[in-house]
Each structure stands twice: as C-alpha cells, then as structure tokens.
LUMTI-52214 format. One record per atom (N, C-alpha, C): x, y, z; residue number from 1; atom name; residue in three letters. Coordinates in steps of 0.02 Angstrom, whole numbers, plus 50000, padded with zeros to 5 digits. Example, Ala and Ser with C-alpha at 12.3 -4.5 7.8 and 13.67 -1.06 7.14 Angstrom:
BEGIN
50660/49716/50390/1/N/ALA
50615/49775/50390/1/CA/ALA
50660/49835/50390/1/C/ALA
50642/49888/50354/2/N/SER
50684/49947/50357/2/CA/SER
50645/50002/50394/2/C/SER
***
This chain:
BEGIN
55386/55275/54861/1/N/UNK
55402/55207/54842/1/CA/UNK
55445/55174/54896/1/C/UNK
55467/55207/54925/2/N/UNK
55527/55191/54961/2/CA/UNK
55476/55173/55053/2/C/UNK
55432/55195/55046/3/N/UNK
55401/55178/55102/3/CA/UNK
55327/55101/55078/3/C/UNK
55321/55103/55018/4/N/UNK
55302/55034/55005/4/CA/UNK
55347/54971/55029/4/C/UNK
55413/54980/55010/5/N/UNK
55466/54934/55029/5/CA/UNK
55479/54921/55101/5/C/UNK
55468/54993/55139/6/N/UNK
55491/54966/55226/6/CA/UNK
55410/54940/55260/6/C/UNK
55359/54974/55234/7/N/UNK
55292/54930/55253/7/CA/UNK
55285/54835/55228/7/C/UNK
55324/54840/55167/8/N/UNK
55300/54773/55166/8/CA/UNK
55375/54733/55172/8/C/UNK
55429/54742/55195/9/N/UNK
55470/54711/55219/9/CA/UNK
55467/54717/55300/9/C/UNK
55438/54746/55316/10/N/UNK
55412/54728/55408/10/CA/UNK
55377/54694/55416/10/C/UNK
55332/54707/55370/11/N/UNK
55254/54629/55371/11/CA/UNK
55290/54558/55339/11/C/UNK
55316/54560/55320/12/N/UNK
55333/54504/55308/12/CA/UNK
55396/54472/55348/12/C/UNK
55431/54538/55391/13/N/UNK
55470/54501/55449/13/CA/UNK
55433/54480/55499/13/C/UNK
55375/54531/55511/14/N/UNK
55322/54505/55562/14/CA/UNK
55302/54436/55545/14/C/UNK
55285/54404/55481/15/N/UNK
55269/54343/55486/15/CA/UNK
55314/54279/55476/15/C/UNK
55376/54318/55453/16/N/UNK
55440/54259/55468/16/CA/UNK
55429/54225/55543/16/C/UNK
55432/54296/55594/17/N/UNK
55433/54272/55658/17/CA/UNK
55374/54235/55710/17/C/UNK
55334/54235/55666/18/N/UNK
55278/54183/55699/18/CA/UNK
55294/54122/55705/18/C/UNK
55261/54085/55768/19/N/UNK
55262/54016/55787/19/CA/UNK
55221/54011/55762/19/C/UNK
55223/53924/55758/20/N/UNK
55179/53881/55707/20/CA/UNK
55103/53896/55742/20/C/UNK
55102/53886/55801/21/N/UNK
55045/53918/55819/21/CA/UNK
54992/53973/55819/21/C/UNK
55038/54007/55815/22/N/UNK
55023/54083/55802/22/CA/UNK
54958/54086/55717/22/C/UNK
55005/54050/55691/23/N/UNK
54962/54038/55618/23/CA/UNK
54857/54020/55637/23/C/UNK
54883/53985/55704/24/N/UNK
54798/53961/55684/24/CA/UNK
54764/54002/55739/24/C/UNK
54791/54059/55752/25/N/UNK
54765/54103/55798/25/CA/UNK
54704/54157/55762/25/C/UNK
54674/54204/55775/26/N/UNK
54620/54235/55737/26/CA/UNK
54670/54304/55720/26/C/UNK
54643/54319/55656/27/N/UNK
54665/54389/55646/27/CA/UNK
54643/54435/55639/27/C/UNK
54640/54499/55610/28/N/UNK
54601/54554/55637/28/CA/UNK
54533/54560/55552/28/C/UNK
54542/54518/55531/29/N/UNK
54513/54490/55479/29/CA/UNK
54450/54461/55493/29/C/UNK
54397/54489/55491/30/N/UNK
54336/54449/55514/30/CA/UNK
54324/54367/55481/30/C/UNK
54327/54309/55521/31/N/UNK
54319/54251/55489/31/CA/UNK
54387/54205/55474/31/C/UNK
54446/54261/55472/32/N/UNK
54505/54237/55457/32/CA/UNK
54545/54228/55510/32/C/UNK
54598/54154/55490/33/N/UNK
54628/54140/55547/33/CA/UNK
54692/54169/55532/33/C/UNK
54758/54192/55559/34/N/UNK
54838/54210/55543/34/CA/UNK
54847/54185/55474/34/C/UNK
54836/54113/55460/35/N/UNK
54855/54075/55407/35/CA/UNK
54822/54097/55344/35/C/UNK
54756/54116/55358/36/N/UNK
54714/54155/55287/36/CA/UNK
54735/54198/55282/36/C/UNK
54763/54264/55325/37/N/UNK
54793/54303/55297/37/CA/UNK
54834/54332/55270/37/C/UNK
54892/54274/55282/38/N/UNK
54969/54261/55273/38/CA/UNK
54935/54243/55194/38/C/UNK
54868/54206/55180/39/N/UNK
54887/54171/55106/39/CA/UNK
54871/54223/55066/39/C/UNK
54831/54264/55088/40/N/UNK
54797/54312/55069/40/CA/UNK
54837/54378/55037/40/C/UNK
54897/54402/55080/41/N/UNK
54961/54437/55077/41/CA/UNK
54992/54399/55013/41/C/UNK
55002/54327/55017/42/N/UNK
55019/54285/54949/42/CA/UNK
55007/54311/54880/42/C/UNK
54928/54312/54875/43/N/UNK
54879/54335/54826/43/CA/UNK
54909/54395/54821/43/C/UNK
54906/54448/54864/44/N/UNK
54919/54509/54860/44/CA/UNK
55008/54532/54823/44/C/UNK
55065/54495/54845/45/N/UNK
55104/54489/54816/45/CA/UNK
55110/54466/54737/45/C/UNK
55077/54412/54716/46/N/UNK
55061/54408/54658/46/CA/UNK
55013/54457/54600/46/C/UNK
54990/54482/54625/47/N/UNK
54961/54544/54593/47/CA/UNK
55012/54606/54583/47/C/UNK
55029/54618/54648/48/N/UNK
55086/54661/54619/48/CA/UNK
55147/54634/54569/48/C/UNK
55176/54589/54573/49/N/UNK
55209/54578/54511/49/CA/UNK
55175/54559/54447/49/C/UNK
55111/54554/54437/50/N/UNK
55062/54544/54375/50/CA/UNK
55065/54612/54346/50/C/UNK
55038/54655/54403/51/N/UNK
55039/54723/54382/51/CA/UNK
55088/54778/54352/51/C/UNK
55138/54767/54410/52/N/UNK
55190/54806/54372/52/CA/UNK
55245/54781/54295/52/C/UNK
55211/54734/54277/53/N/UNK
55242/54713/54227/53/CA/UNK
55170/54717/54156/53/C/UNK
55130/54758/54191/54/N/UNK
55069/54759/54140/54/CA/UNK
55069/54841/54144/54/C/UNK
55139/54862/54093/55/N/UNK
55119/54935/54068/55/CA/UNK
55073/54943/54016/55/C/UNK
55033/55026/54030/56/N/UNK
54962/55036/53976/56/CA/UNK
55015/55103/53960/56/C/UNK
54977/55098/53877/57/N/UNK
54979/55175/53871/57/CA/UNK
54922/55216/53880/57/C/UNK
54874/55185/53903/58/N/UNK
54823/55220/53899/58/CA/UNK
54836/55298/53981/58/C/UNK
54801/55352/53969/59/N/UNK
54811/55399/54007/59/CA/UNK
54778/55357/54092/59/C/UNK
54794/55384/54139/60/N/UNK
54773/55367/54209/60/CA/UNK
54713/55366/54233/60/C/UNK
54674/55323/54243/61/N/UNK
54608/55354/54269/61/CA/UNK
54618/55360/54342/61/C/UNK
54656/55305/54388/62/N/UNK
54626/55319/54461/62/CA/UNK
54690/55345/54488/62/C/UNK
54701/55358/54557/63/N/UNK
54777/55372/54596/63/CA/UNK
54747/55331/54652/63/C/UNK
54791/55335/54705/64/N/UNK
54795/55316/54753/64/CA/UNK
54731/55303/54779/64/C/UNK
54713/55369/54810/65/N/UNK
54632/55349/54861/65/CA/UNK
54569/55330/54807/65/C/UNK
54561/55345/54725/66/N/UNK
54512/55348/54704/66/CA/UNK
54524/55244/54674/66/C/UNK
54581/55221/54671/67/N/UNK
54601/55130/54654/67/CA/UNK
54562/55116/54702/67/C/UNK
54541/55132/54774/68/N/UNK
54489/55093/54806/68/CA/UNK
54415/55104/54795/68/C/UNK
54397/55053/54805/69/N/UNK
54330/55037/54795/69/CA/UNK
54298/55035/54875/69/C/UNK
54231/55109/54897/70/N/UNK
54209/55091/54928/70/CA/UNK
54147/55051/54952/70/C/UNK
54154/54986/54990/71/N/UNK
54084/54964/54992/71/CA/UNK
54029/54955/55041/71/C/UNK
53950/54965/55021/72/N/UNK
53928/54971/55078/72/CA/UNK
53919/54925/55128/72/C/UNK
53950/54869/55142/73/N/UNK
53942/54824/55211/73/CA/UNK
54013/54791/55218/73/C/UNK
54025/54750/55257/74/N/UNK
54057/54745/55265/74/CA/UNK
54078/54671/55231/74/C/UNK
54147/54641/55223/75/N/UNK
54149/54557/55180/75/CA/UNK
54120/54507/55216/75/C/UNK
54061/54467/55207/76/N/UNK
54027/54418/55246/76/CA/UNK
54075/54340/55232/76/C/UNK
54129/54355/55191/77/N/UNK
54155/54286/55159/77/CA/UNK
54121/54259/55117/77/C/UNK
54080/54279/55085/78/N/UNK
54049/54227/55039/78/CA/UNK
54073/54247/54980/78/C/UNK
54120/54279/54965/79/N/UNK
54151/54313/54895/79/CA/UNK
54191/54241/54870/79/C/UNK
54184/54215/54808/80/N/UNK
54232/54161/54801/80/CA/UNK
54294/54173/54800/80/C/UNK
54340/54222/54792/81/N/UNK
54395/54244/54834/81/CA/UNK
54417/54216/54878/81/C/UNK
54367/54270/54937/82/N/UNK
54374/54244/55013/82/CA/UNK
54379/54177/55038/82/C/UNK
54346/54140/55002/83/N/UNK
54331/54078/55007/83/CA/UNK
54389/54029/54980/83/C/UNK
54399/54058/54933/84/N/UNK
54441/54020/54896/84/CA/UNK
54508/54024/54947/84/C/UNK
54546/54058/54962/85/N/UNK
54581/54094/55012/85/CA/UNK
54594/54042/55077/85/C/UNK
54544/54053/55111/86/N/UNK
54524/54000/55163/86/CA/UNK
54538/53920/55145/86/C/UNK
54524/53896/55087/87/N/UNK
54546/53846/55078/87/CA/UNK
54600/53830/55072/87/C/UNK
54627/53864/55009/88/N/UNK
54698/53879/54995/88/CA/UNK
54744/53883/55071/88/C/UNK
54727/53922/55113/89/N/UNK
54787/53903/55161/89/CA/UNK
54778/53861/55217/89/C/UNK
54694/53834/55209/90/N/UNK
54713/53747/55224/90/CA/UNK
54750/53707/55212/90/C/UNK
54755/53703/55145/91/N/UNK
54795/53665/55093/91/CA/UNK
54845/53662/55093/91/C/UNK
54899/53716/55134/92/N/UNK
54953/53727/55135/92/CA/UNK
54982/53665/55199/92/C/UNK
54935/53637/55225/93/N/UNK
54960/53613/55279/93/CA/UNK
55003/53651/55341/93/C/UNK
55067/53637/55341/94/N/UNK
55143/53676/55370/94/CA/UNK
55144/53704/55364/94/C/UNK
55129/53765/55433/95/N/UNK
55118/53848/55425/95/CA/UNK
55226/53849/55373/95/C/UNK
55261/53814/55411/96/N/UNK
55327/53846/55368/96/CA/UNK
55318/53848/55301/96/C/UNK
55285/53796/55241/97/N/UNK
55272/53806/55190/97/CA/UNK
55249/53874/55167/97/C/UNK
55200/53899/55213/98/N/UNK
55167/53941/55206/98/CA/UNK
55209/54022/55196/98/C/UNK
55242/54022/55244/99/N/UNK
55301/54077/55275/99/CA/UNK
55329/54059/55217/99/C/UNK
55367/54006/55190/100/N/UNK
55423/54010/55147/100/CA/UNK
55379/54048/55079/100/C/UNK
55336/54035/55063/101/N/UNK
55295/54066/55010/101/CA/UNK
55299/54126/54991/101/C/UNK
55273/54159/55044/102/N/UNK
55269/54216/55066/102/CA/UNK
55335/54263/55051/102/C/UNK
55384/54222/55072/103/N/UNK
55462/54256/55091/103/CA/UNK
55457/54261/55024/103/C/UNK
55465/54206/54964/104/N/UNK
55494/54165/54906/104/CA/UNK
55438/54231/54853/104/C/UNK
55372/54244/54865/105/N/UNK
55342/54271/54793/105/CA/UNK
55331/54372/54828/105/C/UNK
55340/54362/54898/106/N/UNK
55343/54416/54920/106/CA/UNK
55419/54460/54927/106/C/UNK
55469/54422/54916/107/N/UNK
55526/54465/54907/107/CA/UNK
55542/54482/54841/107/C/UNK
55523/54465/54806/108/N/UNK
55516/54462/54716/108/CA/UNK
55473/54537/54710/108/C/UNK
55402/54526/54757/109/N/UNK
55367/54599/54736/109/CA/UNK
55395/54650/54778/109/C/UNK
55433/54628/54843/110/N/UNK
55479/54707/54839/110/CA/UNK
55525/54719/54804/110/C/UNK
55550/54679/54770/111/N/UNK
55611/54700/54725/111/CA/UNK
55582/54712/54642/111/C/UNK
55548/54689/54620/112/N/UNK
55511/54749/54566/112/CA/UNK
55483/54805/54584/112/C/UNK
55443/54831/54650/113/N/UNK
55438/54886/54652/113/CA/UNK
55474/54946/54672/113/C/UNK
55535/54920/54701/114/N/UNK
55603/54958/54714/114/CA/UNK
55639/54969/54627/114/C/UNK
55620/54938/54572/115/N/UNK
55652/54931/54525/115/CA/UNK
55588/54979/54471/115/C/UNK
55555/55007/54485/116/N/UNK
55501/54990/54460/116/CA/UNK
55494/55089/54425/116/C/UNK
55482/55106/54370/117/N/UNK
55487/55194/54341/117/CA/UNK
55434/55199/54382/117/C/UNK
55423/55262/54444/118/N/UNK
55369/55278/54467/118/CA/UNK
55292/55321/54418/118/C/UNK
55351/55346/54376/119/N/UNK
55294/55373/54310/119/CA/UNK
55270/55332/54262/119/C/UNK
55307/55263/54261/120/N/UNK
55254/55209/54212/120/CA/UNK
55188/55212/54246/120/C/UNK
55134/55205/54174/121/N/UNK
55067/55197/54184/121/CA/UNK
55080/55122/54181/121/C/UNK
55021/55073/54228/122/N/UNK
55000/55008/54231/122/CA/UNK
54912/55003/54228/122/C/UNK
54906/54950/54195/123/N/UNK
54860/54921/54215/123/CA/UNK
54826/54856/54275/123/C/UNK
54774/54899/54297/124/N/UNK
54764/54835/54354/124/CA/UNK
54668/54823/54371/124/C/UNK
54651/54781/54352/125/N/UNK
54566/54782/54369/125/CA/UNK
54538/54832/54330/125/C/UNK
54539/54825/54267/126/N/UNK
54520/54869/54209/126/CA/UNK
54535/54928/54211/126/C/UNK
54570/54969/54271/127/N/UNK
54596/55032/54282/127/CA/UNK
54669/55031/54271/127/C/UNK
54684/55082/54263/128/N/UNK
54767/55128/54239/128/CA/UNK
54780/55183/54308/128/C/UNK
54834/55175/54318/129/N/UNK
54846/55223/54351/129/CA/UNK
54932/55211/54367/129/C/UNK
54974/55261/54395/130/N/UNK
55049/55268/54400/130/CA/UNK
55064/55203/54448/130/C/UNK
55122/55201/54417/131/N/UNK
55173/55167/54464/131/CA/UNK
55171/55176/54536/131/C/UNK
55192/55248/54555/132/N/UNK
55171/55276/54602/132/CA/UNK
55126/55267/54641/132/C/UNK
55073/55272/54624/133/N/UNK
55016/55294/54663/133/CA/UNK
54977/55230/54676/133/C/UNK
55012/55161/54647/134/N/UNK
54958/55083/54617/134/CA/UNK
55016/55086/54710/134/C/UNK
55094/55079/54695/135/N/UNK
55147/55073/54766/135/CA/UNK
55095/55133/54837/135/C/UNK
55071/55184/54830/136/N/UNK
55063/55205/54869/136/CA/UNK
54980/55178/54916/136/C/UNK
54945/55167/54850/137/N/UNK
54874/55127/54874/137/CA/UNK
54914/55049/54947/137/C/UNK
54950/55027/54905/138/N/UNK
54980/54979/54933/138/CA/UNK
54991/54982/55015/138/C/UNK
55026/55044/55013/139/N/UNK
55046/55066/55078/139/CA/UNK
54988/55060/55131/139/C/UNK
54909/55068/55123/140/N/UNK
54889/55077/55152/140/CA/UNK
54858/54998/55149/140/C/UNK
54868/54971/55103/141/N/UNK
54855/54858/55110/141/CA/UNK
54890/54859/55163/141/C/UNK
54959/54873/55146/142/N/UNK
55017/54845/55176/142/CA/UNK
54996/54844/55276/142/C/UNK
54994/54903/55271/143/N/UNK
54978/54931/55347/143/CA/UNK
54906/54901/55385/143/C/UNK
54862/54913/55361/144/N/UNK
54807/54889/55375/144/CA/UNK
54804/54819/55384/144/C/UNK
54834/54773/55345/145/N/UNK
54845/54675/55354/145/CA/UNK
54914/54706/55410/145/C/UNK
54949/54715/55418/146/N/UNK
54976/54741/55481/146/CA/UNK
54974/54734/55543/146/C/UNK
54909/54772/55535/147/N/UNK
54862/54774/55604/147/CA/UNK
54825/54731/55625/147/C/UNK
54806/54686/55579/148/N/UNK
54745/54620/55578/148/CA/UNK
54802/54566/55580/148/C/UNK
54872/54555/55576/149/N/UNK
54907/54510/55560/149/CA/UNK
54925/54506/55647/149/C/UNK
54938/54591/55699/150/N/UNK
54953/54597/55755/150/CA/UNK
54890/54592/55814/150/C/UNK
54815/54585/55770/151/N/UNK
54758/54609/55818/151/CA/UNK
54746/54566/55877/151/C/UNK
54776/54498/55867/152/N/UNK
54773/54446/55919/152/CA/UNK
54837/54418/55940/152/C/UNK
54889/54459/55919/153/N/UNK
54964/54428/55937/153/CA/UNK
54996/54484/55962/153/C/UNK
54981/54513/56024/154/N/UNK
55020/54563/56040/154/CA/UNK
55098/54556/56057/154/C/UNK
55131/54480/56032/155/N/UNK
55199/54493/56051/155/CA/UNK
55237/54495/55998/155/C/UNK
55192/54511/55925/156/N/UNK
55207/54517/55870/156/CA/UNK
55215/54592/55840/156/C/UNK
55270/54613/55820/157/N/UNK
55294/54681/55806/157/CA/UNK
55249/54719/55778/157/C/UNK
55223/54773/55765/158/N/UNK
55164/54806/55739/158/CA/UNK
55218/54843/55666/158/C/UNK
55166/54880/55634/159/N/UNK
55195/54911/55591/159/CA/UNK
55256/54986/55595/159/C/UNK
55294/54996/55560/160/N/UNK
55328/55045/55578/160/CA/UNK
55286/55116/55573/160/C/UNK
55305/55165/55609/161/N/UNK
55251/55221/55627/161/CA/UNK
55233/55247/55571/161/C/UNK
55275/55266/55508/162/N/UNK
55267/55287/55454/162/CA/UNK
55223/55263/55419/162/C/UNK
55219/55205/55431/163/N/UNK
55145/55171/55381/163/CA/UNK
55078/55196/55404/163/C/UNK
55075/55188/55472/164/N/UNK
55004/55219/55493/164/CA/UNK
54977/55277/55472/164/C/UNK
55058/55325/55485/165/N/UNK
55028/55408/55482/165/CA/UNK
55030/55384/55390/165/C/UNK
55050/55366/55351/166/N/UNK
55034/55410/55268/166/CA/UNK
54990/55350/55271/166/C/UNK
54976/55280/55299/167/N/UNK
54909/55265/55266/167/CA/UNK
54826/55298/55310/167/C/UNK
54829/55329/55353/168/N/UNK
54800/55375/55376/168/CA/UNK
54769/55434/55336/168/C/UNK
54830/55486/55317/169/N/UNK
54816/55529/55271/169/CA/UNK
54784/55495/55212/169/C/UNK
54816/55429/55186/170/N/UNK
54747/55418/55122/170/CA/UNK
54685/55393/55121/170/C/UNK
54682/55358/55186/171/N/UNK
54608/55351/55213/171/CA/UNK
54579/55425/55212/171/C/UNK
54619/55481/55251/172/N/UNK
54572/55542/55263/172/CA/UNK
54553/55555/55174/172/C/UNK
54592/55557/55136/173/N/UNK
54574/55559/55092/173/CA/UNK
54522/55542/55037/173/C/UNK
54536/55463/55048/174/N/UNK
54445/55408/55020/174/CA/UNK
54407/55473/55060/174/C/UNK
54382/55457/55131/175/N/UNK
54323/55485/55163/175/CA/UNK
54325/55550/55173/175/C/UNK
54376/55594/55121/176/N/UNK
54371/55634/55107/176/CA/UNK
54356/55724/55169/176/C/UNK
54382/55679/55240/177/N/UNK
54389/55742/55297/177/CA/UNK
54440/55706/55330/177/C/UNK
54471/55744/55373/178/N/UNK
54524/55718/55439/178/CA/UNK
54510/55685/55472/178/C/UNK
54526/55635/55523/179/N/UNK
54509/55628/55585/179/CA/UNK
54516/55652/55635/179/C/UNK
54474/55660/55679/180/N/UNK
54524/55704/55753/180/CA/UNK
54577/55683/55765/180/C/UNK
54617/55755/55788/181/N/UNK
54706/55755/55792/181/CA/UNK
54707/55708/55840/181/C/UNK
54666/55710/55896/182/N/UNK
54704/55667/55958/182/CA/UNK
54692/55598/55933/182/C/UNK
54642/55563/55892/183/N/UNK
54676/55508/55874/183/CA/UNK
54709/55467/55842/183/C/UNK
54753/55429/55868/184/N/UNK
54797/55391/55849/184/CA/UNK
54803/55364/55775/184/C/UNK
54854/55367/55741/185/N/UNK
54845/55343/55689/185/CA/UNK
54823/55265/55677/185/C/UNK
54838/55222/55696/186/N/UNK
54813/55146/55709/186/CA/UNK
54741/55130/55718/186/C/UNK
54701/55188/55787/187/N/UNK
54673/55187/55795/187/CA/UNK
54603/55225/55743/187/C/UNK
54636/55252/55691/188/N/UNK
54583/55293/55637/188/CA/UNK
54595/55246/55593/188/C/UNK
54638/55231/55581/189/N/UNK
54642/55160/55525/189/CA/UNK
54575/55109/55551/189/C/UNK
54585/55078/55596/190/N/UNK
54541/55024/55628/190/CA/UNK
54462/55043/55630/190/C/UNK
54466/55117/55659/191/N/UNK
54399/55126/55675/191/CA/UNK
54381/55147/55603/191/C/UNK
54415/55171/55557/192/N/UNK
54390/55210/55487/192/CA/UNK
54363/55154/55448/192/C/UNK
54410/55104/55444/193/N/UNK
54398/55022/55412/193/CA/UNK
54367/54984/55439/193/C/UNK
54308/55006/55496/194/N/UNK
54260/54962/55547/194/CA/UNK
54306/54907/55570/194/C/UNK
54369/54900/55568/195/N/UNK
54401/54834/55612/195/CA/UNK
54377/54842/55682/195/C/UNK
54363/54890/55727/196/N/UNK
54338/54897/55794/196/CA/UNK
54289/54950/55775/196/C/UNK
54227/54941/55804/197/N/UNK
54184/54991/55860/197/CA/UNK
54211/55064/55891/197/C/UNK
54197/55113/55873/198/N/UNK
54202/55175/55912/198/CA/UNK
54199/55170/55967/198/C/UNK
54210/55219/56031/199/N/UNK
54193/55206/56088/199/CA/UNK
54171/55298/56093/199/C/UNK
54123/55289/56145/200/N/UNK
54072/55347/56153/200/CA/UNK
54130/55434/56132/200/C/UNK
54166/55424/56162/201/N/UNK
54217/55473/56155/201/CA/UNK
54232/55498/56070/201/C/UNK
54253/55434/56046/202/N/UNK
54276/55440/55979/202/CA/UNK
54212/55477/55915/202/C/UNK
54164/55440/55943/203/N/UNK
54105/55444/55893/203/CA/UNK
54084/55539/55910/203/C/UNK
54095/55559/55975/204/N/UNK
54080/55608/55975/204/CA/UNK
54128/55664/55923/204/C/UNK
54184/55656/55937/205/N/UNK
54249/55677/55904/205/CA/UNK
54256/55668/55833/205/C/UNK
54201/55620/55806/206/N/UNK
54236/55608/55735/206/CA/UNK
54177/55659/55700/206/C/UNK
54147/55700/55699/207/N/UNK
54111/55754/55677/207/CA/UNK
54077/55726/55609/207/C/UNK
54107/55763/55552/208/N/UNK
54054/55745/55492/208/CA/UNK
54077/55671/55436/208/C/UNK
54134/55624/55505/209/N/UNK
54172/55585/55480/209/CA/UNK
54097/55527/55502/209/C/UNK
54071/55540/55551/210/N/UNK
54027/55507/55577/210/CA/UNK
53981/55464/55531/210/C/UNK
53967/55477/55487/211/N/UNK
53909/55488/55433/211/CA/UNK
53951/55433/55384/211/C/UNK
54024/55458/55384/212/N/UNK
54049/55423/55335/212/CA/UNK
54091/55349/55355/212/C/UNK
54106/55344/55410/213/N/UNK
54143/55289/55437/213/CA/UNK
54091/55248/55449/213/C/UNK
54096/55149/55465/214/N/UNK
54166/55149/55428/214/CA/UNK
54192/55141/55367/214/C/UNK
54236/55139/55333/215/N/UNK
54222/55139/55248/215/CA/UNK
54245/55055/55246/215/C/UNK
54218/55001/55200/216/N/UNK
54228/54940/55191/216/CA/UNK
54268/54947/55118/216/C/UNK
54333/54943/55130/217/N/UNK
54374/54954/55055/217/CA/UNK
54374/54873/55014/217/C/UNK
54377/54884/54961/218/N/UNK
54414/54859/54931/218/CA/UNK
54419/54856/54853/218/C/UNK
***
C-alpha cells in the first residue's frame, strides 16, 4: 500500500511540474496528447475513491494480475471512453485548471488509500477483490501512465525505481513467465504493453514470452 502512495504521489509531482506546453505535447498513449492523459489519470483518481468506499461482502474473485483484462489489439480510440476523455480535456481549456484537478481529486485518492483496511473486500466493475491487491493492480496504472506521461518529455522526472521493478513482477505475472534478467524494468513494461517495438535482440531473448507479448491491458 505504501508503494501505491509513492507511485502516485510522483506522478502527480511529475505533472505539477509541467509547462503549459508540455500539456499539448504527445504522450506515450497512442492518439493522446499530455493533456488526455493528465484527464485520464483524473478519471482514474475518481474511481479509486468510488471504489474504496464500495465495500462487498461478497468473497474475492480477482487479485491483482487476474483485475486486468487482457485484450487482443491494441485501443484504436474509438471506445466512448477514450473519446470521451479527449474531449473532456479539451474542455478544460488552461492546462493549470487541469493540474489543479488533478492535485484537488488526486490527493483525496491518496489519502483514502493510505487510510484504507488492506483486508476490506471492494467492489469494482462487477468484480470483488481486496483492498490490497485493487492498491497493488494500481501500482502497475500508476507506473505505466508514468512512462507515457515521460515518453516525449525527457526533462520530466520518470517514475521512482520501485514502481517499475513490482509493476514488472505483475506484468510477469498476467503473462504468466519472466522476462529476461538483462532487461530493464521500464523497458519490459513498454515492450510487454506494446508501447514500443522489440528490437532484434530483445525478441530473441524474450523466449516463450514471445508468443505472448504484447499484452493490451485493460
């Protein structure tokens, strides 16, 4: 739990510190600009406080790696979501509006989940599953918009190392083998989540991961 809180209080210092510009730059988000994804993180904050205040008694069905959904292609944007999204942080006009948002419904969801029984069951998208494990799925949102928030702003802080390596291990987990040791945690995130292309090296190295990468979560 305690590493939900330093993943998503870095991402959201990372986007305190953006220039207004920076917002209409591309992100590692296919289709999305900084500003969709900042609104997008929005959405995502609001769910977590929907959620953790929607205890079930019902027993757990998913944990961590099994709450994702894998799918076979990748998001073309035409999800009314996505879409919806895109507009929405049109709409916002003033990337600062935007940031203040963010700060204003996103410091609220770190502070219920710092507050939050890790053994309460919740409900979320017709599934149940722990406190725990709904904060630890997170970890690997958290990290991954991270990387897509830094993919075109390299003077923008990346995530702290800890996020990569445990949202790593729960990717190995979804796809259910390791990745090769020598690579990078960032770099198995990206290539596991098709955000980049393998390169001849990698594809040789990723063995019976091959077959299974990249996985399109959500």
């Amino acid at each position: 739990m305690g590493l939900f809180g330093r993943s998503w209080a870095a991402l959201r210092a990372a986007v305190d510190g953006l220039a207004e510009e920076d917002f209409a730059r591309p992100s590692g988000c296919a289709g999305w600009l900084v500003r969709d994804l900042v609104c997008h993180l929005v959405v995502d904050a609001q769910d977590v406080l929907i959620t953790l205040v929607t205890p079930s008694p019902a027993a757990a069905t998913r944990d961590a790696a099994s709450y994702w959904e894998v799918h076979p292609r990748p998001p073309d944007g035409q999800d009314p979501l996505a879409a919806l999204t895109v507009r929405l942080a049109a709409a916002y006009g003033d990337p600062a509006l935007l940031r203040f948002h963010l700060d204003d419904v996103g410091s609220a969801a770190g502070r219920a989940a710092a507050l939050a029984d890790p053994h309460l069951r919740v409900a979320t998208q017709g599934q149940v599953l722990t406190v725990a494990d709904y904060l630890d799925a997170y970890v690997l949102e958290w990290t991954l918009h991270h990387l897509d928030l830094v993919a075109h702003l390299p003077h923008v802080p990346g995530p702290p190392a800890e996020g990569p390596a445990a949202a790593r291990r729960l990717l190995e987990r979804i796809a259910g083998a390791p990745f090769p040791a020598d690579l990078p945690d960032a770099d198995a995130l990206l290539v596991g989540t098709g955000r980049r292309p393998t390169t001849e090296a990698e594809r040789a190295g990723l063995g019976v991961l091959g077959a299974k990468v990249p996985l399109f979560l959500g």
